[in-house]
FITORLO-612111 format. One record per residue (C-alpha): z, x, y. Coordinates in pm, whole numbers. Each point is the difference from the previous one (the first is absolute). Layout:
BEGIN
Z; X; Y
...
This chain:
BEGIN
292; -509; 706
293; -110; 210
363; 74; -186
301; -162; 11
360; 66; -114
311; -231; -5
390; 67; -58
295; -236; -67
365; 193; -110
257; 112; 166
-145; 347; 212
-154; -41; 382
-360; -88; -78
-153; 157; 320
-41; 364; -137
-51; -139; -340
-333; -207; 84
-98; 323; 274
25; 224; -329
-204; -254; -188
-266; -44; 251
-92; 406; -1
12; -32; -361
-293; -241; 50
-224; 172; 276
-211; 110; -243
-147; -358; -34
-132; 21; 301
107; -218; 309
9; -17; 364
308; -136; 136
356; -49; -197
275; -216; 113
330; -108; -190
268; -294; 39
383; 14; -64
200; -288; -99
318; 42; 185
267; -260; 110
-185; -319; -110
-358; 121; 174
-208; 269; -36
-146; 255; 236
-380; 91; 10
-115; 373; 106
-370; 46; -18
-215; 277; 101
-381; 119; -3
-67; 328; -135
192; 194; -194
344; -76; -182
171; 282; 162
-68; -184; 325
181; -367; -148
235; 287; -85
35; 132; 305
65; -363; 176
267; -83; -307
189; 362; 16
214; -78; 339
66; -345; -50
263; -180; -125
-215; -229; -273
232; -30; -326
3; -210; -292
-17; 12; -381
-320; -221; -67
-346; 49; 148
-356; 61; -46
-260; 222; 151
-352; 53; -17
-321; 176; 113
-296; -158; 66
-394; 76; -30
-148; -237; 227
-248; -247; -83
35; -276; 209
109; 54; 338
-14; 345; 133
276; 283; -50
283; -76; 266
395; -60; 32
-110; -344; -12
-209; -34; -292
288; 244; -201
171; -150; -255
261; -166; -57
-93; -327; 139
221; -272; 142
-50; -374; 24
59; -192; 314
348; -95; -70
108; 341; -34
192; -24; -388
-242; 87; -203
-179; 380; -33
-290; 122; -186
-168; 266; -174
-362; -30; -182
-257; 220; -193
-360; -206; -39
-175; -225; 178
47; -390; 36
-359; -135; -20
61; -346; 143
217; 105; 261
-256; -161; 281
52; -284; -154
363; -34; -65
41; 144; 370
-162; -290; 200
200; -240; -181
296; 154; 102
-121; 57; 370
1; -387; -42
367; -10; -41
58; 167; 300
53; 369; -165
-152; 304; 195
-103; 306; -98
63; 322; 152
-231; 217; -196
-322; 58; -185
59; -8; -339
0; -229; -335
366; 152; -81
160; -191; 307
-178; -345; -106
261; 54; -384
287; 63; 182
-92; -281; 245
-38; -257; -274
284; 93; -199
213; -127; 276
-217; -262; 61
107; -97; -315
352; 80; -22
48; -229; 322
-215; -279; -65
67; -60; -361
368; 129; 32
-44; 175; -323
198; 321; -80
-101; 355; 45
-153; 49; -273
-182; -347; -63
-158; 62; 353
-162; 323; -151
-123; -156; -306
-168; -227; 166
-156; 154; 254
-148; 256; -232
-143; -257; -179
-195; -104; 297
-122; 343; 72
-337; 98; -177
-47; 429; -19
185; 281; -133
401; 104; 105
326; 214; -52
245; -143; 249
331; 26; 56
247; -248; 192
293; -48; 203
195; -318; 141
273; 13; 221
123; -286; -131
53; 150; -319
65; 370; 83
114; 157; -324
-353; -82; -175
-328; 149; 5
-305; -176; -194
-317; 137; -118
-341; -52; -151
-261; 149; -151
-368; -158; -23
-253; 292; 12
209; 254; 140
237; 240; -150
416; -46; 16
252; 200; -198
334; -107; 3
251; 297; -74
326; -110; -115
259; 234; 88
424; -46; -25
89; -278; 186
-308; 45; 230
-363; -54; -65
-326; 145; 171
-341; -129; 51
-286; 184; 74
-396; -39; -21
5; 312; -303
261; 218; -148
6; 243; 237
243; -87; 277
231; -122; -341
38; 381; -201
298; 110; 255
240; -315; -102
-101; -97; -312
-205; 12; -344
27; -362; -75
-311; -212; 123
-151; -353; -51
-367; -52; 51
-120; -333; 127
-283; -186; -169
-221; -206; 144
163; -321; 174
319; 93; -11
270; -48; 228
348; 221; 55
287; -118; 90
328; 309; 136
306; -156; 55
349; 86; -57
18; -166; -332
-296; 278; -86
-367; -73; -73
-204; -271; -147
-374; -45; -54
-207; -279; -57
-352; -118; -14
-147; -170; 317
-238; -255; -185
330; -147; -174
279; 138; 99
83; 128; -391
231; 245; -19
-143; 349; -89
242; 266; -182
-170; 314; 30
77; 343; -144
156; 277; 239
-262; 304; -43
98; 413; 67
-166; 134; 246
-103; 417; -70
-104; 74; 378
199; 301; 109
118; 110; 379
-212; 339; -65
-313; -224; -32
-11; -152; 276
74; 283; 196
-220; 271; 133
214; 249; -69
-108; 318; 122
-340; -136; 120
-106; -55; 323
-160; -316; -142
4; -193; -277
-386; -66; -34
6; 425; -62
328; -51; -211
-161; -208; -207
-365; 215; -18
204; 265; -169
181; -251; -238
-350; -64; -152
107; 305; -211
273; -174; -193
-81; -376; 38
-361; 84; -181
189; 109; -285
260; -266; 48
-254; -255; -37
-140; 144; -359
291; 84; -86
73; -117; -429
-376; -182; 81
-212; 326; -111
-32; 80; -396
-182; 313; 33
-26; 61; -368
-217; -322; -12
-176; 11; 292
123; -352; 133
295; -148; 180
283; -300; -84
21; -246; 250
285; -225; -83
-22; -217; 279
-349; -181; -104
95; 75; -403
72; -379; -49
-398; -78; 144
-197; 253; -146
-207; -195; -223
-87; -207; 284
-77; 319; 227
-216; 107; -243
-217; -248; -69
-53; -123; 348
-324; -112; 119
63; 49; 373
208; 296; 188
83; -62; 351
240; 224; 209
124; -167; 365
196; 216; 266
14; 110; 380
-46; 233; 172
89; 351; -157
74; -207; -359
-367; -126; 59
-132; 351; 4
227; 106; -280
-157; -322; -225
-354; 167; 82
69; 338; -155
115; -205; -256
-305; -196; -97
-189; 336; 34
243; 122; -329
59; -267; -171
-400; -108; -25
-67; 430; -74
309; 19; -249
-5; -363; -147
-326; -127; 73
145; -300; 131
-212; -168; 337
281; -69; 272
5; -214; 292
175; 102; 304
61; -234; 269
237; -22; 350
312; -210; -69
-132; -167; 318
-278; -89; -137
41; -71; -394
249; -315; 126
-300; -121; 165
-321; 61; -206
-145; -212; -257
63; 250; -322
-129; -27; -350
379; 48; -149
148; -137; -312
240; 53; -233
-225; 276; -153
35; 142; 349
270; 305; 76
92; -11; 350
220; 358; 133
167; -40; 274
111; 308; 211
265; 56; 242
263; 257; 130
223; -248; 83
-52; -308; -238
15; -234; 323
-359; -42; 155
-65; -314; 69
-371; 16; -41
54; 197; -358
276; -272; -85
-242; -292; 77
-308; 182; -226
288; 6; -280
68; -376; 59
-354; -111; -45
-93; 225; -321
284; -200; -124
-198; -301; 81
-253; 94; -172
198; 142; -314
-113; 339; 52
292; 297; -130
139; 106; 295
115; 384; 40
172; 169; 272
37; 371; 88
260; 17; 207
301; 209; 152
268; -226; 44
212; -151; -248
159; -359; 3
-340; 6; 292
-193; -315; 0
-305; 110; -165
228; 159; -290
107; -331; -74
-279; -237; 82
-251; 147; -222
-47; 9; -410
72; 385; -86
-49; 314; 206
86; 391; 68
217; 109; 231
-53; 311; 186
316; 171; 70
-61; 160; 318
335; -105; 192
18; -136; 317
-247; 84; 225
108; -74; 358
-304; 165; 201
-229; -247; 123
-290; 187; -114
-23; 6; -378
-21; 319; -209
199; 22; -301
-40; -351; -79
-373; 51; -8
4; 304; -243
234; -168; -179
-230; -330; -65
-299; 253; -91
242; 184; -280
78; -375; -125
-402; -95; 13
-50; 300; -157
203; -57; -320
-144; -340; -15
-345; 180; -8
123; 234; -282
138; -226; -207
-260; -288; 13
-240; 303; -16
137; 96; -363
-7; -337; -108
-394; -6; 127
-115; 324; -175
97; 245; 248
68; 337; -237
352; 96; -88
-180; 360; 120
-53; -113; 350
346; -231; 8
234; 307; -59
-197; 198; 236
51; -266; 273
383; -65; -73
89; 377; -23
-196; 3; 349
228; -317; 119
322; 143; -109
-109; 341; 206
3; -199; 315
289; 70; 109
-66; 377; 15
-347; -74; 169
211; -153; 259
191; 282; 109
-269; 186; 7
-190; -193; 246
305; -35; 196
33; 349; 42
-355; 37; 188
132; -254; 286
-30; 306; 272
-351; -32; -95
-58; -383; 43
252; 60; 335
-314; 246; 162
-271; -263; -61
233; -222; 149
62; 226; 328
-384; 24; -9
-43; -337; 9
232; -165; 191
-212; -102; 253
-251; -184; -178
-42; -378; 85
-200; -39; -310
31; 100; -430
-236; -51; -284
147; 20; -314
-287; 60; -355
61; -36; -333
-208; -164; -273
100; -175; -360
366; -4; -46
45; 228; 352
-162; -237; 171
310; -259; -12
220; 344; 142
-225; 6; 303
67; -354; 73
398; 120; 8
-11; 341; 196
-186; -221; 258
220; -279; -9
327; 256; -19
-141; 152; 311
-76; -330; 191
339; -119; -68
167; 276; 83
-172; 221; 273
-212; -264; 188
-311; 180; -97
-293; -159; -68
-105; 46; -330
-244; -154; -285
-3; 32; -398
-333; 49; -132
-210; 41; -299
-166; 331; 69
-324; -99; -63
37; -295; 240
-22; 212; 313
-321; 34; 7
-1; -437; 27
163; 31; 318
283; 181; 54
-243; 348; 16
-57; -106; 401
353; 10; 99
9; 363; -137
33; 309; 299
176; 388; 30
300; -269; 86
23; -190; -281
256; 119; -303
-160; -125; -328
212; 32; -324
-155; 88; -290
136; -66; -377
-180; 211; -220
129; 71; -355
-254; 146; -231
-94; -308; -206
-307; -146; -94
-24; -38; 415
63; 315; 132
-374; 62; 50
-72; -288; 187
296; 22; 218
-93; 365; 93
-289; -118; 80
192; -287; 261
164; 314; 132
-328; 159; 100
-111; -316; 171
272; 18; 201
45; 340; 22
-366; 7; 180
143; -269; 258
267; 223; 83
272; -208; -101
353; 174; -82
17; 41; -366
330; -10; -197
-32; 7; -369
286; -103; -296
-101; 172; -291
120; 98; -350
-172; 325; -3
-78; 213; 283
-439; 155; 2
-136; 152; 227
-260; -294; 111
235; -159; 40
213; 288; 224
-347; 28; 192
14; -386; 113
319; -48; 38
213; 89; 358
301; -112; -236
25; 57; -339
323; -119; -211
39; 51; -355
146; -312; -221
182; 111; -315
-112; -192; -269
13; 51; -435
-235; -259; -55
-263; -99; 226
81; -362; -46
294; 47; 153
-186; 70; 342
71; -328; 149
342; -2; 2
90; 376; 104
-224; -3; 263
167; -310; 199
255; 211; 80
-116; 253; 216
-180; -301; 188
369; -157; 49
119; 373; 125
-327; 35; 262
116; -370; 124
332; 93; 49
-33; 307; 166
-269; -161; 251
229; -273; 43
296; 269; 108
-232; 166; 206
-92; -288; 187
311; -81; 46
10; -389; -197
285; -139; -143
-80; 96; -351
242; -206; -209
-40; -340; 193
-384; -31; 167
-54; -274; 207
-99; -290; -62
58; 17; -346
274; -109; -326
84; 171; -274
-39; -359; -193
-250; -255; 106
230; -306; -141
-232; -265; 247
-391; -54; 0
């Protein structure tokens, strides 16, 4: 949510910051705006909509200078307008603002400034920090910087920001509490940006912020200290491995289908040196240093959102049929807020794409509280999650800049999956069964491009479709989980309606929405449920509902139910769960292109929900 990029050197900032901001669209936003130090002030340019429209306002004018900042913002208080765009300005005019989170007590901290005679010209909680920061710096005649520190320590909620004075023109400040910041330190110039992305064109060199720390760019270079005390921090410069080429589409019309078809190699990417087929079992170095403790843990608990959510729910279907281990899986949302029986004989996984949910982050900080062993899957390295928690896996998928997640998600299943396998040999699952199941993992890849070379088929269901207001999506066991996600891939996405079920739950409810107009998924491996979901297909079938089944073996019941039949390649039936989420993420996309939606940014929505 929201992004925001910063530049100090020697080059004109303006198409520097533009650059940035597209880097960042992905994140989701809904109006951009950036401001350019120049002559001893700065000029603001803010737009709603799109960045190419700021763009459009910046590309005639005359706006020049070698330090600024820009942002785009997701709105949460105060509507999306050229008003409520960021940056922010106080009501002295020197000092500019940029923000990611939200100020909690920013009702609070605003009347008392109304009280001093300051007015507001917009809605939101961002203007109220800028507005006591030069409340501050004027009243308590304190420098730049000092009038930062103490107004964040004032403020109670989560925030990246970035700041400009007039008065002090060749320095920018910055903070993290909650919210992501990179610094990228270039040659004589240095970059700032909410992730690494809008960095990979100028330099490798970055900085991650911790918590509570503050930045300080200046011509004498960078410094960073800790807000609580002021204490110096020397912190290690890191390399950063993002390429151009991934963040590019390429030759893809979008990147949500660029990255579908990656699923081929980042699969195997993310097993990669992890599978010992001989044995039957995997090496996971990142959680080596904790596997006594992972072992003998009392309690399993995985915490996510969203897609990760769905992705922990496959995994407690594996790792209690491989390992025989009962798992827990909770919202992010709500684990933070429940009463829990945790301990320190608890293991709590948490799973993200990007390593910077807030919710996920504030389930990690209270399984710390309670001394649980904390355990992140995540995509991101140097990402908060990565380093906030005990041990974990990464996934190795690459950036993934569409909105709606896909390779991130078969990516966390391939990680879940090794877990299962490996805490499954420890738990008497047979070396017999384990080399069957990683010889099926390490054919992934291969099972991928096979399934992406049926996508004409999923495209003529689509075309058939297209009209529908409604989907119901079927699975049950481990499937069930993957109906959850084709129905939240197509709601996000296409605007269609559409609900994840357990199959056998229709006939609880969901039975009476069913007419000749209503598409209805099925996911139907032949398992130890194929029977009984046949026999979900017939119910349906007799209500005239439009059947389209996912299957790992074509019959010809099934061919006389179904008015769409796709086959799943699959070498181990297992394996279902993962192969067949990808055909659902090619039947959203193509609906989505036939409807016309903006595929790689739907509204409303981030790629990274970094506020609650």
């Amino acid at each position: 949510m929201c992004g925001i990029v910063g530049y100090f050197g020697n080059k004109n900032a303006v198409q520097l910051l533009i650059k940035g901001l597209k880097r960042l669209e992905y994140r989701g936003y809904d109006s951009a705006g950036i401001a350019i130090m120049g002559n001893g002030s700065f000029t603001v340019t803010k737009k709603a909509g799109k960045v190419r429209d700021l763009e459009s306002l910046v590309k005639d004018s005359s706006i020049s200078g070698t330090v600024g900042i820009g942002h785009t913002r997701w709105a949460t208080h105060g509507e999306p307008s050229d008003l409520n765009a960021h940056p922010h300005t106080d009501y002295t005019g020197k000092f500019t603002l940029i923000h990611n989170g939200i100020i909690e007590n920013y009702t609070v901290l605003k009347k008392l400034l109304e009280k001093k005679g300051i007015g507001f010209q917009t809605q939101t909680d961002t203007e109220v920090l800028v507005q006591l920061i030069s409340a501050i710096y004027h009243e308590e005649k304190t420098t730049f910087e000092q009038a930062v520190i103490i107004a964040l320590q004032k403020v109670i909620g989560t925030y990246g920001v970035v700041i400009m004075c007039s008065d002090e023109p060749n320095q920018i400040i910055a903070a993290r509490l909650g919210s992501p910041l990179v610094l990228g330190v270039g040659n004589g110039e240095y970059f700032l940006a909410s992730d690494a992305s809008p960095l990979v064109e100028y330099t490798r060199n970055v900085i991650y912020l911790e918590e509570g720390e503050i930045l300080t760019v200046g011509d004498d270079g960078y410094q960073i200290r800790k807000l609580e005390n002021n204490q110096k921090v020397d912190k290690k410069i890191s390399q950063i491995t993002l390429t151009l080429d991934e963040i590019e589409k390429g030759n893809f019309p979008h990147y949500m289908l660029k990255e579908i078809y990656e699923q081929e190699q980042t699969i195997v990417d993310t097993m990669r040196g992890r599978l010992i087929l001989d044995e039957g079992t995997v090496h996971l170095g990142g959680i080596q240093d904790h596997l006594l403790r992972i072992e003998r843990a009392r309690h399993y608990y995985i915490t996510a959102c969203g897609t990760s959510w769905h992705a922990g729910l496959v995994g407690k279907y594996i790792l209690e049929e491989f390992a025989g281990i009962p798992v827990h899986v909770e919202y992010a949302s709500e684990f933070r807020y429940r009463e829990l029986v945790i301990d320190s004989r608890s293991v709590v996984i948490a799973i993200s794409q990007s390593g910077e949910t807030a919710d996920t982050l504030a389930a990690i900080q209270k399984a710390k509280e309670r001394a649980c062993l904390t355990f992140g899957i995540c995509n991101v390295v140097g990402s908060s999650i990565s380093r906030e928690t005990d041990c974990g896996i990464y996934t190795h998928a690459g950036p993934e800049i569409g909105v709606a997640s896909t390779k991130a998600f078969t990516a966390q299943l391939s990680v879940l999956y090794m877990l299962a396998l490996y805490l499954g040999r420890k738990n008497g699952y047979s070396k017999k069964d384990g080399i069957e199941l990683s010889h099926a993992l390490h054919d992934l890849g291969d099972r991928v491009h096979d399934i992406l070379n049926i996508s004409d088929q999923i495209l003529k269901v689509a075309e058939e479709t297209v009209d529908a207001d409604n989907y119901l999506y079927l699975g049950r066991g481990a499937n069930f989980p993957v109906a959850l996600e084709g129905a939240l891939k197509l709601k996000e996405i296409s605007y269609i309606h559409a609900e994840g079920y357990p199959a056998a739950e229709i006939k609880h409810g969901p039975i009476a929405l069913i007419d000749d107009k209503m598409p209805v998924v099925f996911l139907a491996p032949h398992d130890q449920t194929y029977e009984k979901v046949l026999s979900n297909i017939q119910e349906v079938k007799a209500r005239k509902g439009k059947i389209i089944t996912f299957t790992d073996r074509i019959t010809s019941d099934l061919e006389a139910l179904s008015d769409h039949l796709i086959e799943v390649s699959v070498s181990h039936p297992r394996t279902f769960p993962i192969l067949a989420t990808i055909p659902l993420q090619l039947l959203a996309y193509h609906l989505a292109v036939l409807r016309g939606c903006d595929v790689d940014m739907p509204r409303n929505l981030a790629k990274s929900v970094t506020v609650e």
